[in-house]
C-alpha positions as CSV (number, residue, x, y, z in Angstrom):
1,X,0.0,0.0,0.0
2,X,3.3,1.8,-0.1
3,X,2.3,5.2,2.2
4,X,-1.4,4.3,2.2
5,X,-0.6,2.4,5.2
6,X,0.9,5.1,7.2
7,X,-2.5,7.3,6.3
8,X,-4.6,5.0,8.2
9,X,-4.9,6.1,10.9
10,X,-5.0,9.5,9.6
11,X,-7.9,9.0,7.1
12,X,-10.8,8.9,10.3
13,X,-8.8,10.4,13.2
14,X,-8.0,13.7,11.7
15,X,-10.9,14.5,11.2
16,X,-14.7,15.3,13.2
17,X,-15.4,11.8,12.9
18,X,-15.1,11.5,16.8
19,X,-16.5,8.0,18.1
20,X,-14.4,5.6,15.8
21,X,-12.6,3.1,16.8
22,X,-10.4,0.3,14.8
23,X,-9.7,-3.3,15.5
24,X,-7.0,-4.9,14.0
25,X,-7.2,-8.4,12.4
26,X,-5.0,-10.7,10.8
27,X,-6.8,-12.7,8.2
28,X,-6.0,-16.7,8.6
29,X,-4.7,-17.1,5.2
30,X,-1.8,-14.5,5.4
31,X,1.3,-15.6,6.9
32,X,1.4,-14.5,10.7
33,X,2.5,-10.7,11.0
34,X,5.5,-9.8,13.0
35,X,4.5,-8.6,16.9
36,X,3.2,-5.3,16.4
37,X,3.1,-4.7,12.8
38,X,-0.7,-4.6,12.9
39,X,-0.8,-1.9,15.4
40,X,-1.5,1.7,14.6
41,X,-0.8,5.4,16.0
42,X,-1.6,8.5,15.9
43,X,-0.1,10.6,14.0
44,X,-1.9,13.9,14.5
45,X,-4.9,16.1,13.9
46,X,-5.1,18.3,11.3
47,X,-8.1,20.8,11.6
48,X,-10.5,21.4,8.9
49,X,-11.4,25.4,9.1
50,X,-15.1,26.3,8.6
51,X,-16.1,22.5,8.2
52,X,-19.2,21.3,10.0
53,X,-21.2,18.2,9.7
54,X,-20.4,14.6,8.6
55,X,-17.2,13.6,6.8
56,X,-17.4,11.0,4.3
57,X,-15.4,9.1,1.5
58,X,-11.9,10.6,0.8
59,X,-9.0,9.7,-1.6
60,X,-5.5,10.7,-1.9
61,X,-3.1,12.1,-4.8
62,X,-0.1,9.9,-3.8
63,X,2.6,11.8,-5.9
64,X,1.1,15.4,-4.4
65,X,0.2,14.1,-1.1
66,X,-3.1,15.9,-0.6
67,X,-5.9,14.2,1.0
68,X,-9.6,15.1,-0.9
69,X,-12.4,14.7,1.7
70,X,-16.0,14.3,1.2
71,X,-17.4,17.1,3.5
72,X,-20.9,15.9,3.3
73,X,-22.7,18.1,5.7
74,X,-20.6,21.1,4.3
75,X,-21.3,20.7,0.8
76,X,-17.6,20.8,0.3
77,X,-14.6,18.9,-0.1
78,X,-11.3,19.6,1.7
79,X,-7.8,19.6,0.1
80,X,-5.3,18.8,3.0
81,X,-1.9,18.0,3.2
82,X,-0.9,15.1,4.7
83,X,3.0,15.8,4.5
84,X,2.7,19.2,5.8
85,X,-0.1,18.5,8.1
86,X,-2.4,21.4,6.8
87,X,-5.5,22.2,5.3
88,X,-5.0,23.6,2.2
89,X,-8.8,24.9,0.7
90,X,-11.9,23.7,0.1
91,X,-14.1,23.0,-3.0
92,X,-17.4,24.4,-2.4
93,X,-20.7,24.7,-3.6
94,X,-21.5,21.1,-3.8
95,X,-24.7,19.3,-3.6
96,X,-24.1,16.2,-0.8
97,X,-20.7,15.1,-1.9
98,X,-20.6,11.4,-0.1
99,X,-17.8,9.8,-2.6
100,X,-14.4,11.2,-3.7
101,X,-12.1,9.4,-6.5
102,X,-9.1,10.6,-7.7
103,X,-7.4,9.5,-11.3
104,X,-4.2,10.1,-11.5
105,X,-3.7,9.7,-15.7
106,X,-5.8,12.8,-16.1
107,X,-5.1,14.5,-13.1
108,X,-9.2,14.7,-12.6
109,X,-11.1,14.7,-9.4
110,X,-14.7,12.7,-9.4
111,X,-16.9,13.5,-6.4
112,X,-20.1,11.8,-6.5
113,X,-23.8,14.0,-4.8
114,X,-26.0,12.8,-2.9
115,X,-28.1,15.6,-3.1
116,X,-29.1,14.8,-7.1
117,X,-27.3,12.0,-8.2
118,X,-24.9,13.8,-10.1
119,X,-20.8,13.6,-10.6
120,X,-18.5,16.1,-10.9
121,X,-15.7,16.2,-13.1
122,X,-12.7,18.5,-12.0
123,X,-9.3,19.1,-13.4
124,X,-6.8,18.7,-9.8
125,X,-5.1,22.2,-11.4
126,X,-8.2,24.5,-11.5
127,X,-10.9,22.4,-9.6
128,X,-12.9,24.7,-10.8
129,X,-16.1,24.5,-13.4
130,X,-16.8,20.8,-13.7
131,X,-17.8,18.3,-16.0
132,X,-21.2,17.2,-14.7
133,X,-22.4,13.6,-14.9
134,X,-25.9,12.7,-14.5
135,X,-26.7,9.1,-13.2
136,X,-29.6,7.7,-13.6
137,X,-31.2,8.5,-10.6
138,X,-31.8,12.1,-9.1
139,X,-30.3,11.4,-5.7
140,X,-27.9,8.7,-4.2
141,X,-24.6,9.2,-5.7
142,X,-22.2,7.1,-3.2
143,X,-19.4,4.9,-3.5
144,X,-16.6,4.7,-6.2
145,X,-14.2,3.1,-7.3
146,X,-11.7,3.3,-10.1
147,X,-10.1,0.9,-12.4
148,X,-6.2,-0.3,-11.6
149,X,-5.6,1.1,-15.5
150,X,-7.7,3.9,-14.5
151,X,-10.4,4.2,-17.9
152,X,-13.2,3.2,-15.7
153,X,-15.2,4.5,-13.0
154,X,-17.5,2.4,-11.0
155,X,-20.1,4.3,-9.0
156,X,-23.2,3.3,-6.6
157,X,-26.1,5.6,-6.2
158,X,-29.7,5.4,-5.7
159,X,-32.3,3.4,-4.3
160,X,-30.3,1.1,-6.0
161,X,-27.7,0.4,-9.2
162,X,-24.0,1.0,-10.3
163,X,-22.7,2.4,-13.0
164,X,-19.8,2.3,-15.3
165,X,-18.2,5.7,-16.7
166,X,-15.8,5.7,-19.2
167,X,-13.2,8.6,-17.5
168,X,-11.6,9.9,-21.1
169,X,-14.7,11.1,-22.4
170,X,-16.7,11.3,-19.3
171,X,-19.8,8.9,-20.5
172,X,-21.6,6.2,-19.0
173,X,-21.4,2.9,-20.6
174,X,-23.7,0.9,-18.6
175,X,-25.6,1.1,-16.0
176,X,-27.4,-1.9,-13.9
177,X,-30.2,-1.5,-11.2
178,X,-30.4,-3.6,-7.7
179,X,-33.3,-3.9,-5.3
180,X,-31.6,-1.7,-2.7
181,X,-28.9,1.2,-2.4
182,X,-25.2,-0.5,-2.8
183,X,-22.8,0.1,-0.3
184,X,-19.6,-0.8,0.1
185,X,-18.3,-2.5,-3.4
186,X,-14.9,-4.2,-4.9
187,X,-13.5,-3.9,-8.4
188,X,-11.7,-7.5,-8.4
189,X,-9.2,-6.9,-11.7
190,X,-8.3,-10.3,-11.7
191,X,-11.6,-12.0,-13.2
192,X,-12.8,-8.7,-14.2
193,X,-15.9,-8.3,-11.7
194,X,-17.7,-6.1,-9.1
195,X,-18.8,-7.5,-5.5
196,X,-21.0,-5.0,-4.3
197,X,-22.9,-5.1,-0.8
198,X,-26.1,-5.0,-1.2
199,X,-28.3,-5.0,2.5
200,X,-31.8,-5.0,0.8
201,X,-31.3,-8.4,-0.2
202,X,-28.7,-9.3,2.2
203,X,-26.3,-10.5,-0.4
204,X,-23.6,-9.4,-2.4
205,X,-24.4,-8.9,-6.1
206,X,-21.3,-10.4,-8.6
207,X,-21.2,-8.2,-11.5
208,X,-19.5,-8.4,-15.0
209,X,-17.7,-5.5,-14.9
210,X,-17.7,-4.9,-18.6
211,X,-21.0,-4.9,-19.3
212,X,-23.0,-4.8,-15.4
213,X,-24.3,-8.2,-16.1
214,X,-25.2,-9.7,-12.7
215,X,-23.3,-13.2,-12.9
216,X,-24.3,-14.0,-9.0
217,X,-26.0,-13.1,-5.9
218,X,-24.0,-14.4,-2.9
219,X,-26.6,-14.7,0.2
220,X,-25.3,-13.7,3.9
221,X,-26.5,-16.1,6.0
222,X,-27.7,-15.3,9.3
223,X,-26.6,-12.2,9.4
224,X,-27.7,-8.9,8.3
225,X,-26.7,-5.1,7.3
226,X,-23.6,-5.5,5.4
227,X,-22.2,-2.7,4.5
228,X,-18.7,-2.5,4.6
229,X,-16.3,-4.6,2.2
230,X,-12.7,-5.1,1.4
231,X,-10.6,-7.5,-1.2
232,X,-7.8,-9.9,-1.0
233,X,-7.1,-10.2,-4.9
234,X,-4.3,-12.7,-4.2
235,X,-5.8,-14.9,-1.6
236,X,-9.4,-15.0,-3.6
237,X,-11.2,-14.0,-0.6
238,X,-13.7,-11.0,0.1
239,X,-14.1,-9.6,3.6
240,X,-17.5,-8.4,4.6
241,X,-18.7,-7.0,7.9
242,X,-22.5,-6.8,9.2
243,X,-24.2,-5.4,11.7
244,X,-26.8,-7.6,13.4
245,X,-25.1,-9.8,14.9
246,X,-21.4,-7.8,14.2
247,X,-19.6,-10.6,12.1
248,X,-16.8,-10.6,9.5
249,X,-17.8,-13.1,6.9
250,X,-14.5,-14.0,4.5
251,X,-16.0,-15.4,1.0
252,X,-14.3,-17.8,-1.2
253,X,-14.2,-15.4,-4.4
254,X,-13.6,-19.1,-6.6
255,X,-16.9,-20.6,-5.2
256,X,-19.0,-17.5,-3.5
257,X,-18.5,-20.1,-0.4
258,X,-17.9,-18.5,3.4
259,X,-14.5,-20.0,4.3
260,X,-15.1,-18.8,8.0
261,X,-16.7,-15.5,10.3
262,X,-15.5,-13.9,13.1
263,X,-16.7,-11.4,16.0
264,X,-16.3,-7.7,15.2
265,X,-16.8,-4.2,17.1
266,X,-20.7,-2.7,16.7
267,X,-21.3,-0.5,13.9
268,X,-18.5,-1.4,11.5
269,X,-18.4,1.0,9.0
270,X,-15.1,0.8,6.8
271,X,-12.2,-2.0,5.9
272,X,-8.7,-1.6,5.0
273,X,-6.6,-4.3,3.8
274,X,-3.0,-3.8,3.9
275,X,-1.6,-6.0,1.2
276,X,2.2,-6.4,2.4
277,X,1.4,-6.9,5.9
278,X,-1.7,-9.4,6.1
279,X,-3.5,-7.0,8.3
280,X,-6.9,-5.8,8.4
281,X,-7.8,-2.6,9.7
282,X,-11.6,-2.4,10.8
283,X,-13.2,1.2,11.7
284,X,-16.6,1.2,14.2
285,X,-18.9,3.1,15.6
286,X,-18.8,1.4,18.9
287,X,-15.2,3.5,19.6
């Protein structure tokens, strides 16, 4: 994760996102970590000026170092820092911003609305006068995700679908409707497909990622809310955490089989899977 890893605990704890905790976990299939590897410190707080309201999604610019964050409550997004430790602006004006994705190719910013389902395009340089995308859904604009060769964007929204845009020219090329709002969602480039969480149905919906066929739906047995998701693309296993009871289901991405579950904190509501280490870095709501 080269220094994605170091931003962890950053990405939550520098912000007003008081309340959230993280437990660590070492998956069974990894090799055994060395003592202490898995633990995590922080670093700092880095104050957002005039920002009020829930924070949401956030993604980095790796070569600049500068953190974009979803104000959500502020109709903004914040520009900070993280090798300087400051807030450098915000982009205002928004209408709900929930996701942020940042493609580093075309040096172009995506934040997706809530507010009325829309996208906006901005160039990093200006971030000014964006490109506006309009799914197909006047509200709901959530997760995203981008493509490791970066040509595609995948983005939830709604009361329920995902879409593919094309991130040269900006246009959708499909779009696929599910009985509830996706949450959390993996691209898996390896057999070219999207998990995506979807609670409604308490399963996770397999997609072909070139077209939004649904292949599968992949039921969560007794358990429900599951919302957040990571991938292991080397290890062919899915991580997904619910709610009721507060379980980590790991899926066999081969066979859609559980391999195993295990006891979480209450209220997960993000995972982070650190590649080189084996670790798994769970943020909840129960602190």
């Amino acid at each position: 994760m080269r220094n994605d890893r170091k931003l962890i605990a950053i990405l939550f704890l520098i912000l007003v996102a008081g309340g959230l905790g993280f437990l660590l976990i070492t998956p069974t299939h990894a090799p055994a970590p060395t003592q202490g590897v898995c633990s995590i410190q922080l670093q700092g707080r880095i104050p957002l000026p005039n920002t009020s309201g829930r924070i949401d999604h956030m993604d980095l610019d790796s070569s600049k170092q500068i953190l974009f964050v979803a104000a959500l409550g502020n109709n903004s997004v914040s520009l900070v820092d993280v090798t300087k430790g400051m807030f450098q602006g915000s982009v205002i004006g928004l209408r709900g911003p929930q996701g942020v994705a940042f493609v580093k190719p075309y040096q172009r910013v995506y934040v997706s609305n809530v507010g009325d389902g829309t996208v906006y395009v901005y160039n990093e340089t200006s971030l000014s006068r964006p490109v506006v995308i309009q799914l197909p859904a006047s509200s709901g604009a959530d997760n995203m995700r981008v493509s490791p060769d970066s040509r595609r964007l995948f983005v939830g929204y709604g009361s329920g679908g995902i879409a593919s845009i094309d991130t040269i020219s900006d246009r959708i090329l499909w779009s696929t409707a599910l009985i509830g709002h996706p949450e959390s969602f993996q691209f898996d480039s390896s057999s070219n497909r999207i998990y995506a969480n979807v609670p409604a149905g308490n399963y996770v919906a397999v997609l072909d990622a070139t077209n939004g066929t649904i292949i599968s739906r992949w039921p969560i047995l007794g358990a429900t809310g599951n919302y957040a998701m990571a991938i292991d693309q080397v290890h062919a296993r899915l991580f997904v955490a619910t709610r009721s009871p507060n379980e980590m289901f790991v899926i066999d991405t081969a066979t859609g089989e559980t391999v195993t579950t295990f006891p979480l904190s209450r209220d997960s509501d993000d995972i982070f899977l650190d590649s080189e280490t084996g670790c798994i870095y769970v943020s909840a709501g129960e602190g």
